[in-house]
C-alpha positions in Angstrom: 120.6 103.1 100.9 118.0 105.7 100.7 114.4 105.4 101.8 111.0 107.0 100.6 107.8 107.6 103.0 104.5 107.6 102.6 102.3 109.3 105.4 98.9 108.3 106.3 96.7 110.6 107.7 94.6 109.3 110.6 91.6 111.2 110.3 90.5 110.6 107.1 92.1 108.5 103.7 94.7 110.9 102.7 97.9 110.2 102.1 101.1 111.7 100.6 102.8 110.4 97.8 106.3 109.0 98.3 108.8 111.7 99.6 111.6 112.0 101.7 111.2 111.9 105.2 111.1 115.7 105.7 108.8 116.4 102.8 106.3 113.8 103.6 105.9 115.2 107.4 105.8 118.7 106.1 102.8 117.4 103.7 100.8 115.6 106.6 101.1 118.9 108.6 100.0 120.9 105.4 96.8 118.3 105.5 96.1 118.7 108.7 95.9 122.5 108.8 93.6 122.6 105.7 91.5 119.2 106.7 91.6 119.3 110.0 92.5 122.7 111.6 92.5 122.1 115.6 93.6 118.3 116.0 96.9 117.5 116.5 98.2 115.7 113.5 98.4 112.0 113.9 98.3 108.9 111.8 100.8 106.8 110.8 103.9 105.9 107.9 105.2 103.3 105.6 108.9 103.1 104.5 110.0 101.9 101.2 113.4 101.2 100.7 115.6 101.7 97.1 118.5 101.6 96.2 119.1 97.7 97.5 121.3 95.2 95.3 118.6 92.7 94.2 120.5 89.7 92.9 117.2 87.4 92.1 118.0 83.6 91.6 121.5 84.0 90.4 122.3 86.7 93.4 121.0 83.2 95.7 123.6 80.8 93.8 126.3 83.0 94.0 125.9 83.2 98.3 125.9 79.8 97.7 128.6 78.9 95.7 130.8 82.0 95.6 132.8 82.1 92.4 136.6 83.4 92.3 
């Protein structure tokens, strides 16, 4: 399963577009050296998750009543 993040920053209302982990810190230290040169970077992160088995109704039936 692979994961995307989003970075806030905590200064202002930027944030990065969904990267990988790596990219998305290296974008939120790229904004705080243009926006905010001096403060230490800070803010916060959201994880979205792809790449999951989504079964909707019928993926609920079938944990149900599994079928041979």
């Amino acid at each position: 399963m692979s994961a995307e993040f989003r970075y806030w920053c905590g200064e202002c209302g930027y944030r990065t577009p969904w990267l990988d982990e790596a990219e998305g810190a290296e974008r939120l230290a790229e904004h705080y050296r243009r926006r905010h040169p001096g403060v230490v970077a800070d803010g916060d992160f959201e994880i979205r998750r792809s790449g999951r088995s989504r079964g909707g109704c019928l993926g609920w039936v079938r944990r149900l009543f599994p079928f041979p």
